[in-house]
PDB file of N, CA, C and O in Angstrom:
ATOM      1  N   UNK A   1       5.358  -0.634 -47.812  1.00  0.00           N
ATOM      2  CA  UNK A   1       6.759  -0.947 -47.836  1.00  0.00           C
ATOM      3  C   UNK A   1       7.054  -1.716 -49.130  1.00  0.00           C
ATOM      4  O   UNK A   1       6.130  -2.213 -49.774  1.00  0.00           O
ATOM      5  N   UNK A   2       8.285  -1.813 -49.500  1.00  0.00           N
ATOM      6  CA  UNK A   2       8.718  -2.160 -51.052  1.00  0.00           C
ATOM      7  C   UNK A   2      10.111  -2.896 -50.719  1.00  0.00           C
ATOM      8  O   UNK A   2      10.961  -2.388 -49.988  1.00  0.00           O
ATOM      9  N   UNK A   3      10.224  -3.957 -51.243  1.00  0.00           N
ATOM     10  CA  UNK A   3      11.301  -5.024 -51.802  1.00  0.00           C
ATOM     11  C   UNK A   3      11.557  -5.462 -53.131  1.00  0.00           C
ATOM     12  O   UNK A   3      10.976  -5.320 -54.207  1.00  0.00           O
ATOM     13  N   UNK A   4      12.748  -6.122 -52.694  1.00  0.00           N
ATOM     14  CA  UNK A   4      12.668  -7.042 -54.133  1.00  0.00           C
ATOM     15  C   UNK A   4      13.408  -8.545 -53.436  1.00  0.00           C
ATOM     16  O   UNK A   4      14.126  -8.811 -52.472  1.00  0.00           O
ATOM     17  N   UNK A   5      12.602  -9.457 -54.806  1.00  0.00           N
ATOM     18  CA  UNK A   5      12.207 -10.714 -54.513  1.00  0.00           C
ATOM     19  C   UNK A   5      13.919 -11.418 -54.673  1.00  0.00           C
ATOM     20  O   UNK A   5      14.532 -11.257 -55.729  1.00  0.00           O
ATOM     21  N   UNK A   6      14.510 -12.144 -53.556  1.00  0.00           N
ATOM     22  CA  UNK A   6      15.452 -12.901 -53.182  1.00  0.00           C
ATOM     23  C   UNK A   6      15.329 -13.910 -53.792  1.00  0.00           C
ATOM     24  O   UNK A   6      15.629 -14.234 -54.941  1.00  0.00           O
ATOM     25  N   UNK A   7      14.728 -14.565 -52.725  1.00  0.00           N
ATOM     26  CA  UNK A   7      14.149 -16.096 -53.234  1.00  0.00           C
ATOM     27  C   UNK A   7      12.757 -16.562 -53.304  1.00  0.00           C
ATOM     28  O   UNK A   7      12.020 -16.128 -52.419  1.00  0.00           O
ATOM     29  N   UNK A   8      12.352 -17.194 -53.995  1.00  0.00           N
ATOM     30  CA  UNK A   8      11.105 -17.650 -54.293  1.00  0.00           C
ATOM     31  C   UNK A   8      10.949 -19.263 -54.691  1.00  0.00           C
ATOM     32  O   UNK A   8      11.486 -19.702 -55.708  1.00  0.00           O
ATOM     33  N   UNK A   9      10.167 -20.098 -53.802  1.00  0.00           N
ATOM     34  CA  UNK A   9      10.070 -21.491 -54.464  1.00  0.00           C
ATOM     35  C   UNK A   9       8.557 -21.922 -54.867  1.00  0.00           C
ATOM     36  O   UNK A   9       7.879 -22.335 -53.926  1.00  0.00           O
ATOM     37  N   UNK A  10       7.884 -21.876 -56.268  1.00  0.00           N
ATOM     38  CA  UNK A  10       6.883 -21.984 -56.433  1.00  0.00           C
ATOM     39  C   UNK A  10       6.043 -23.481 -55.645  1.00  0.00           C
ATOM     40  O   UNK A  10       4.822 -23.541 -55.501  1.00  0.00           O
ATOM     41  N   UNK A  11       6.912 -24.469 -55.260  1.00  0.00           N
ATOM     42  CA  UNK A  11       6.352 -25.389 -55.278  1.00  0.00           C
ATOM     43  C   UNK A  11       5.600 -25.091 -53.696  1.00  0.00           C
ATOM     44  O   UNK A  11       4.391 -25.245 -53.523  1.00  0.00           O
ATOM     45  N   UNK A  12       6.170 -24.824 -53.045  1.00  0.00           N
ATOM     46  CA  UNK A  12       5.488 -23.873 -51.422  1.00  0.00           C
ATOM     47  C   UNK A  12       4.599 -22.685 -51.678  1.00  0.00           C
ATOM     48  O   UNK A  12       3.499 -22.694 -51.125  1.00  0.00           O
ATOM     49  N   UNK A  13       4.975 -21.505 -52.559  1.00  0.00           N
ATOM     50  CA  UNK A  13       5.032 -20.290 -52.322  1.00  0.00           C
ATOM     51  C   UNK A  13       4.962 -19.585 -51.387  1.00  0.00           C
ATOM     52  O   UNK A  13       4.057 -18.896 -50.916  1.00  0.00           O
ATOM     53  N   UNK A  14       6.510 -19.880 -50.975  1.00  0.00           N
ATOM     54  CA  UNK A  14       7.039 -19.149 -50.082  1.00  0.00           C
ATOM     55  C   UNK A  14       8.430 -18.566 -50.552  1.00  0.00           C
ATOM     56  O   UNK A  14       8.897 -18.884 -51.645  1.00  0.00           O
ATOM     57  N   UNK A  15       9.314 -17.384 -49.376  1.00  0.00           N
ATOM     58  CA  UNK A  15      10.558 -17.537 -50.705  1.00  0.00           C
ATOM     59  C   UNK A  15      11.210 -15.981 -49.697  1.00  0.00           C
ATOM     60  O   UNK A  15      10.817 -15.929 -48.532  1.00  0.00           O
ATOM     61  N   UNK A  16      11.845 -15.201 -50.034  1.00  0.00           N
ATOM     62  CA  UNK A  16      12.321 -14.120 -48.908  1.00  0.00           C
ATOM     63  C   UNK A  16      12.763 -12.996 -50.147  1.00  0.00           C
ATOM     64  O   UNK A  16      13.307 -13.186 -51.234  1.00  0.00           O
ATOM     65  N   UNK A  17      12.255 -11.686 -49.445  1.00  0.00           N
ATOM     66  CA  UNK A  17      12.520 -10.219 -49.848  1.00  0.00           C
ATOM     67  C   UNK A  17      13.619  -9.438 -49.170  1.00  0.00           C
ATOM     68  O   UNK A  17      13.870  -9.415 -47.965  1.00  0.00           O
ATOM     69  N   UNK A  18      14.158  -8.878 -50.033  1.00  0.00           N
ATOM     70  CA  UNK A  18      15.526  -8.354 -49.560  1.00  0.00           C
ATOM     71  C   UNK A  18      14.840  -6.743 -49.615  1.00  0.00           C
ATOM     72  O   UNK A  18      14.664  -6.344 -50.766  1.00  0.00           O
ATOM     73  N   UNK A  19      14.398  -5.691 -48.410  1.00  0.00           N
ATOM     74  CA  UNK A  19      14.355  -4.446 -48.067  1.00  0.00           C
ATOM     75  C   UNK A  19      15.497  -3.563 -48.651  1.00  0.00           C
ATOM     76  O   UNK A  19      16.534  -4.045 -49.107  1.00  0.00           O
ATOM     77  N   UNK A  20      15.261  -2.416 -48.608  1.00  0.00           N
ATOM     78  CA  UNK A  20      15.949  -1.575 -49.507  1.00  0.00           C
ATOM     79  C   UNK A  20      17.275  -0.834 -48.958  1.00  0.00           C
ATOM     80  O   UNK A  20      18.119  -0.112 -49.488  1.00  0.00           O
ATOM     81  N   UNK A  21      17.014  -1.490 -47.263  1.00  0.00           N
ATOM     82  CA  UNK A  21      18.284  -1.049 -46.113  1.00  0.00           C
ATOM     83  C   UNK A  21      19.154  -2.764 -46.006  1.00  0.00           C
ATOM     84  O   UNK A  21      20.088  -3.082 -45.271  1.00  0.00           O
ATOM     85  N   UNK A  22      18.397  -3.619 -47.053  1.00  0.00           N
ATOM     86  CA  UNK A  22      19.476  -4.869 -47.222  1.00  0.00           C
ATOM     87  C   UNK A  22      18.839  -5.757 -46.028  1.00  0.00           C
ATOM     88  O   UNK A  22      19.554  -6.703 -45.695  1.00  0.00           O
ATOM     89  N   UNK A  23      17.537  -5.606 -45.279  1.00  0.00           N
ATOM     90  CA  UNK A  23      17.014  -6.834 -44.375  1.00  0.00           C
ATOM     91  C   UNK A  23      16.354  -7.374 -45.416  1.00  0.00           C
ATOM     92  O   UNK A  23      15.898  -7.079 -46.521  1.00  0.00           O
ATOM     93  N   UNK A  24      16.505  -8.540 -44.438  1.00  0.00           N
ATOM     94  CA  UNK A  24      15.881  -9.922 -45.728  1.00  0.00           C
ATOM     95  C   UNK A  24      14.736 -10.422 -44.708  1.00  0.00           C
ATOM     96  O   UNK A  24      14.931 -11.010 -43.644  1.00  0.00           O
ATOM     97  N   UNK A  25      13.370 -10.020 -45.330  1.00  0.00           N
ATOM     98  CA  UNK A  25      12.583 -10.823 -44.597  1.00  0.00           C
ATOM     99  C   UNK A  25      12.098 -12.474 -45.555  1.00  0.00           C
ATOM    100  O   UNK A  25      12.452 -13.030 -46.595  1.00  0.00           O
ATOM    101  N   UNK A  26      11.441 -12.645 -44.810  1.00  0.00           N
ATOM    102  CA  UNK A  26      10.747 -14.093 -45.222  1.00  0.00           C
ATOM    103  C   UNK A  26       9.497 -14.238 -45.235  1.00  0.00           C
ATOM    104  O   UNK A  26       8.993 -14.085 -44.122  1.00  0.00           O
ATOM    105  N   UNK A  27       8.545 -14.556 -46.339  1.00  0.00           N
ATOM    106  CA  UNK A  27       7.198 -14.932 -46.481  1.00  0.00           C
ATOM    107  C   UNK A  27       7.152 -16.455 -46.716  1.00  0.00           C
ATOM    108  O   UNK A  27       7.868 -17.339 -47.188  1.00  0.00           O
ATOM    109  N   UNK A  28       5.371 -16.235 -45.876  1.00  0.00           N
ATOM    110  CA  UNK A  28       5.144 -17.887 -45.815  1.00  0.00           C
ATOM    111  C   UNK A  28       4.027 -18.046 -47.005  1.00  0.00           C
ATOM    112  O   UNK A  28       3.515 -17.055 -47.527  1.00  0.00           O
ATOM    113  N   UNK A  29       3.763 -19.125 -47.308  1.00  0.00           N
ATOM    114  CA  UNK A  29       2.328 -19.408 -47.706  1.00  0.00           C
ATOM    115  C   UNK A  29       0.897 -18.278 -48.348  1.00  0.00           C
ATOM    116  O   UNK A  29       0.227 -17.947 -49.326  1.00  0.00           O
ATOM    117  N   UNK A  30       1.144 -18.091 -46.935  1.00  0.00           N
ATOM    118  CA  UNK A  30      -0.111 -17.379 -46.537  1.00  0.00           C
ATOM    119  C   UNK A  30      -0.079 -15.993 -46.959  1.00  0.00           C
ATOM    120  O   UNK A  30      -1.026 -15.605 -47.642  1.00  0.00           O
ATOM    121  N   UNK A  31       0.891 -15.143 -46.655  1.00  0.00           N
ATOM    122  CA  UNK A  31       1.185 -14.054 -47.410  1.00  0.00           C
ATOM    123  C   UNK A  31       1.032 -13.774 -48.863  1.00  0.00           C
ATOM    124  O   UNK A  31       0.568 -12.811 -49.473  1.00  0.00           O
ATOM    125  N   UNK A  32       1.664 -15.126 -49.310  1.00  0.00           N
ATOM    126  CA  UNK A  32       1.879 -14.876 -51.103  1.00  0.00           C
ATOM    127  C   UNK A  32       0.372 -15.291 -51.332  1.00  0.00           C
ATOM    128  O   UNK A  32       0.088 -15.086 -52.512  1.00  0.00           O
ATOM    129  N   UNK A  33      -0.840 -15.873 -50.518  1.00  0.00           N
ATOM    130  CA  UNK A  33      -1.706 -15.955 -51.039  1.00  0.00           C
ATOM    131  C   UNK A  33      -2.678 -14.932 -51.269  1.00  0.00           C
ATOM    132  O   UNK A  33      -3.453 -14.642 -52.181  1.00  0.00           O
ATOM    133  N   UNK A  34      -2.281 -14.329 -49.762  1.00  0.00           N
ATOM    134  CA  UNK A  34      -2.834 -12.745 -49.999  1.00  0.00           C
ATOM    135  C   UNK A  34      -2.952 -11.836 -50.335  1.00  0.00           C
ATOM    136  O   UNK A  34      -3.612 -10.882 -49.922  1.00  0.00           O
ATOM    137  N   UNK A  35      -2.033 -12.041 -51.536  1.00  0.00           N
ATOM    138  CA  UNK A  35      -1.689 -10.813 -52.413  1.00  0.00           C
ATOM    139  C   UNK A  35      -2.283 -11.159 -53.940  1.00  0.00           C
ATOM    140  O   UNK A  35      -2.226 -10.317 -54.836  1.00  0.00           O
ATOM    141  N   UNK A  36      -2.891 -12.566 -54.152  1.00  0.00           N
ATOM    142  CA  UNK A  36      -3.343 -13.023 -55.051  1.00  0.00           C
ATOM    143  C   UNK A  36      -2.651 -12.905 -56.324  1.00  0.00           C
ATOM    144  O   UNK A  36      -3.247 -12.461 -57.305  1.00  0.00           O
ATOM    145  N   UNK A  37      -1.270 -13.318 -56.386  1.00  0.00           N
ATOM    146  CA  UNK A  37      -0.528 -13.741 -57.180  1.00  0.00           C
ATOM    147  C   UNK A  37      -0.404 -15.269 -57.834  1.00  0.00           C
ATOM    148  O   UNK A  37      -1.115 -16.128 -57.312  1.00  0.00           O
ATOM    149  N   UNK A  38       0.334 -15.606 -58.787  1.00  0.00           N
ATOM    150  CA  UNK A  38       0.953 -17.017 -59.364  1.00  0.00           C
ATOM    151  C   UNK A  38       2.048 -17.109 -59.333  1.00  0.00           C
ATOM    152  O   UNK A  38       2.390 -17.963 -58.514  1.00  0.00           O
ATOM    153  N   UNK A  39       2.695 -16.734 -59.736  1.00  0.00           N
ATOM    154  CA  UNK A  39       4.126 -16.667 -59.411  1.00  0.00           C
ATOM    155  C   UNK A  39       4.689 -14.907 -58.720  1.00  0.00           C
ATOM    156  O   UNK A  39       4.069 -13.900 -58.379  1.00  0.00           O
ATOM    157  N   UNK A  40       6.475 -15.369 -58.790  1.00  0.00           N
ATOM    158  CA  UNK A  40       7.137 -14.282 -58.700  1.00  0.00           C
ATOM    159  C   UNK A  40       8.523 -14.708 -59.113  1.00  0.00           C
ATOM    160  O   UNK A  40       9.043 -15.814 -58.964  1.00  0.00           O
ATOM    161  N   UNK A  41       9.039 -13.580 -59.681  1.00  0.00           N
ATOM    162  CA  UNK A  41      10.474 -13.846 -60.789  1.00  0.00           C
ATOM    163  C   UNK A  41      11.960 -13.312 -59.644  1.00  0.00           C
ATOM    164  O   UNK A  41      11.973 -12.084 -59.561  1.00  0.00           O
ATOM    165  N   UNK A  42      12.772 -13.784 -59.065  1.00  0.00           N
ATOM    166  CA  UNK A  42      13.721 -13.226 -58.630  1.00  0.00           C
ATOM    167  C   UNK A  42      14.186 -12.206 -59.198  1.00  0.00           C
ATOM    168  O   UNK A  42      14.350 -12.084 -60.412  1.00  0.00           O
ATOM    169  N   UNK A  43      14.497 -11.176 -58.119  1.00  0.00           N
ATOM    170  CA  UNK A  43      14.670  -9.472 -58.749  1.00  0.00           C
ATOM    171  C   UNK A  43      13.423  -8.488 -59.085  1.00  0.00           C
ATOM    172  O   UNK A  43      13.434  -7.391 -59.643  1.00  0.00           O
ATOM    173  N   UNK A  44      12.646  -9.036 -58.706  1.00  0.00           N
ATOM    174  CA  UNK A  44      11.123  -8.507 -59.365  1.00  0.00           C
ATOM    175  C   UNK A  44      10.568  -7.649 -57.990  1.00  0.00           C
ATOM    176  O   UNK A  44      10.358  -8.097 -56.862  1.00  0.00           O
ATOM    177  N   UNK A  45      10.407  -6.225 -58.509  1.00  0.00           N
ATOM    178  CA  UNK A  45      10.170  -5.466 -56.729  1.00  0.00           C
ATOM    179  C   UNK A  45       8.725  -5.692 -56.485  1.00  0.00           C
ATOM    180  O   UNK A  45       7.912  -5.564 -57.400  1.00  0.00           O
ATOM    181  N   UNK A  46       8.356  -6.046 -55.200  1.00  0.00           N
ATOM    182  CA  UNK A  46       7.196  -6.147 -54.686  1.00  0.00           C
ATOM    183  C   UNK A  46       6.634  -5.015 -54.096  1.00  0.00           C
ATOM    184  O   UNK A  46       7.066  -3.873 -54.251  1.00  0.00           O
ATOM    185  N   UNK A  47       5.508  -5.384 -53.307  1.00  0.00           N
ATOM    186  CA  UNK A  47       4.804  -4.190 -52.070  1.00  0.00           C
ATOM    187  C   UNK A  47       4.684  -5.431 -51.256  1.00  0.00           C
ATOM    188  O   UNK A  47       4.481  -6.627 -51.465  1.00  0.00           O
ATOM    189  N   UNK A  48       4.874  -4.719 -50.335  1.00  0.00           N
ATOM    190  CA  UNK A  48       4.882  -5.771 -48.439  1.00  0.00           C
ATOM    191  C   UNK A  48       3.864  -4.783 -47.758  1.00  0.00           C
ATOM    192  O   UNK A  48       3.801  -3.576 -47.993  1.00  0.00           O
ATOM    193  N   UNK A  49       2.947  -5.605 -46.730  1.00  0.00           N
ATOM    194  CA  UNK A  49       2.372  -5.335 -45.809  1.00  0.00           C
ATOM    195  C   UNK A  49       2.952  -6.212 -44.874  1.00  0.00           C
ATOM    196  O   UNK A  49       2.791  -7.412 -45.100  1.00  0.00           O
ATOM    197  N   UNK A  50       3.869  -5.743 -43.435  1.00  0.00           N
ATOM    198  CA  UNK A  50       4.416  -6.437 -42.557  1.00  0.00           C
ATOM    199  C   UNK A  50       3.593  -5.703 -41.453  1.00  0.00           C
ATOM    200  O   UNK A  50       2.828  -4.745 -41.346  1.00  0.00           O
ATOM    201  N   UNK A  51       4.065  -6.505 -40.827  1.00  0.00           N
ATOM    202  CA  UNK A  51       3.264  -6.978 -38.783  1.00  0.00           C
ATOM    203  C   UNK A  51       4.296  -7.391 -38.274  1.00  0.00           C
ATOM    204  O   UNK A  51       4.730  -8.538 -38.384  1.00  0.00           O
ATOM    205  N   UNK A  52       5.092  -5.935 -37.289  1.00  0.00           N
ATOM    206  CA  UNK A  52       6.701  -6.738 -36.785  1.00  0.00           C
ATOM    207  C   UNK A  52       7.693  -6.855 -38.145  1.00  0.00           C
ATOM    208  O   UNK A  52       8.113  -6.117 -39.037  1.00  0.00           O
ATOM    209  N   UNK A  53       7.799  -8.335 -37.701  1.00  0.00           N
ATOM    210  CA  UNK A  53       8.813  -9.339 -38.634  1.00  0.00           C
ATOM    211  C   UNK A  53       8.285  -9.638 -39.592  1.00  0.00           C
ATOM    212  O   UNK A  53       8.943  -9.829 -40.615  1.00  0.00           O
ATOM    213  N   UNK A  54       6.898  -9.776 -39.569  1.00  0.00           N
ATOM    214  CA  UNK A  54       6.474 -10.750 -40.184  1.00  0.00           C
ATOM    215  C   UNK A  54       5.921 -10.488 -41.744  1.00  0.00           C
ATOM    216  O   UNK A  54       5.291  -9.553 -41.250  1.00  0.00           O
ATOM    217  N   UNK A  55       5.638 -10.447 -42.867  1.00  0.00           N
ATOM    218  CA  UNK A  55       5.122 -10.189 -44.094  1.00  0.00           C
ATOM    219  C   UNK A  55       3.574 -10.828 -44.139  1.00  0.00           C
ATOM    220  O   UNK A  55       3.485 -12.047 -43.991  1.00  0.00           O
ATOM    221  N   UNK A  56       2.675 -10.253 -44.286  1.00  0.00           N
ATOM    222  CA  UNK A  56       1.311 -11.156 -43.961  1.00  0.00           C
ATOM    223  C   UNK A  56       0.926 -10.592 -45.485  1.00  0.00           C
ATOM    224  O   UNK A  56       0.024 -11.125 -46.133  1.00  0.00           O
ATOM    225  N   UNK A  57       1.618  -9.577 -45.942  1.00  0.00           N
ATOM    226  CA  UNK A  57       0.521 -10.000 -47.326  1.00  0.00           C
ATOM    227  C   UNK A  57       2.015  -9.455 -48.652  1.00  0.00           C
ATOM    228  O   UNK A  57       2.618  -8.407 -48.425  1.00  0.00           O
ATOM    229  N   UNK A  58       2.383 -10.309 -49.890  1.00  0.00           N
ATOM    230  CA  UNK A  58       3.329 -10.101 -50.781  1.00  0.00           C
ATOM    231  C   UNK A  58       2.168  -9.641 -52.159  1.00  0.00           C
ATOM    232  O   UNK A  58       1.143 -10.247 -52.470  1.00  0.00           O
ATOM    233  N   UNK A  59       2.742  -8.390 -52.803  1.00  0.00           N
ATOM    234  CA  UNK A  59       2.189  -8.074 -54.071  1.00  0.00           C
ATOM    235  C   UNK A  59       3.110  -7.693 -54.835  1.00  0.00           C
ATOM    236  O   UNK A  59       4.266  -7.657 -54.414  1.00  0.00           O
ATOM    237  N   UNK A  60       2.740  -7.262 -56.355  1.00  0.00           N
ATOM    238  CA  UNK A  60       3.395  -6.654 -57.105  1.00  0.00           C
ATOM    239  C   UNK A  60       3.130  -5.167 -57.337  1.00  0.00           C
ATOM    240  O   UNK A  60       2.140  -4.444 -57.226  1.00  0.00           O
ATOM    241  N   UNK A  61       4.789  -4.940 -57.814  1.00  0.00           N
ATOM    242  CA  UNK A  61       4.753  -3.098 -57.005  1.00  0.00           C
ATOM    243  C   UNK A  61       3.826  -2.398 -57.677  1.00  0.00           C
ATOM    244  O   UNK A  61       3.459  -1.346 -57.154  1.00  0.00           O
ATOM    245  N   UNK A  62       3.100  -2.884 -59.252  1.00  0.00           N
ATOM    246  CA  UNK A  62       2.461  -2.390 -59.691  1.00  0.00           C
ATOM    247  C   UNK A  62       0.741  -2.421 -59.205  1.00  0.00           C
ATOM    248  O   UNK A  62      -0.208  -1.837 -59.729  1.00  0.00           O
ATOM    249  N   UNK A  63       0.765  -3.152 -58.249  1.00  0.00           N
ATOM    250  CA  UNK A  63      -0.731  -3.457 -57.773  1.00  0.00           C
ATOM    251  C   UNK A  63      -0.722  -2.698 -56.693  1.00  0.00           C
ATOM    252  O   UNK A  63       0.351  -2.175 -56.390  1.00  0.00           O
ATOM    253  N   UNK A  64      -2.206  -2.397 -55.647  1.00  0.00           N
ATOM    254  CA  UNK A  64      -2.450  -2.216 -54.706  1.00  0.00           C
ATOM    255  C   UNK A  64      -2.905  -3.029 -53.632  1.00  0.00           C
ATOM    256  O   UNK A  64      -3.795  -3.861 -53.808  1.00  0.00           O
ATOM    257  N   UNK A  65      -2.192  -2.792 -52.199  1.00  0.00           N
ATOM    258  CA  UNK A  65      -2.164  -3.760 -51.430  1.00  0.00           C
ATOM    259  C   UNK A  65      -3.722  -3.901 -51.007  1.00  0.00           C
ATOM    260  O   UNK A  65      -4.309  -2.852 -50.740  1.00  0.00           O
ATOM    261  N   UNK A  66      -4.552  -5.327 -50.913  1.00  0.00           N
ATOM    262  CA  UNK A  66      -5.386  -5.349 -50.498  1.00  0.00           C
ATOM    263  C   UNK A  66      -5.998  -4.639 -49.180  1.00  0.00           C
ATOM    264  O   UNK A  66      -5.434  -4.955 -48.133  1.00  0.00           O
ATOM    265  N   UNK A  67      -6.995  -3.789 -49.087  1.00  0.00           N
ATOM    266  CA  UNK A  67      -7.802  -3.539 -47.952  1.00  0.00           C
ATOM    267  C   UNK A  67      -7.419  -5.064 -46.471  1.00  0.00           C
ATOM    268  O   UNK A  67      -7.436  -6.294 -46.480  1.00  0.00           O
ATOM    269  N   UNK A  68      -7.118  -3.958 -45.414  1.00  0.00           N
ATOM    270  CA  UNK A  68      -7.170  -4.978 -44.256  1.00  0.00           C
ATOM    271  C   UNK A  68      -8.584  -5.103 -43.625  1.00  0.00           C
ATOM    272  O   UNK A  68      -8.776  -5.880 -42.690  1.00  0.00           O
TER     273      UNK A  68
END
């Protein structure tokens, strides 16, 4: 699945993706760690691995989502 980045607050890294049908999910922590990033730039499209609601892993669209 593919977004682009809403909000983002480096000092958490956490921050919310706006879906391409306009839902806005929300990542925690833990997600943005799992995607083994440093930052992320508002407007910048990602790759999502979600569970439900939930986003458990945030990347960049140019990467591949880690093996579960």
């Amino acid at each position: 699945m593919q977004g682009t980045v809403r909000t983002y607050d480096a000092e958490t890294r956490s921050g919310s993706v706006l879906l391409d049908d306009g839902t806005e999910l929300l990542f925690d922590t833990a997600a943005f760690d799992a995607g083994g990033l440093r930052l992320l730039r508002l407007g910048q499209r990602v790759n999502l691995a979600v569970e439900g609601e939930r986003i458990t892993v945030i990347t960049l669209s140019t990467f591949p989502l880690p093996p579960r």
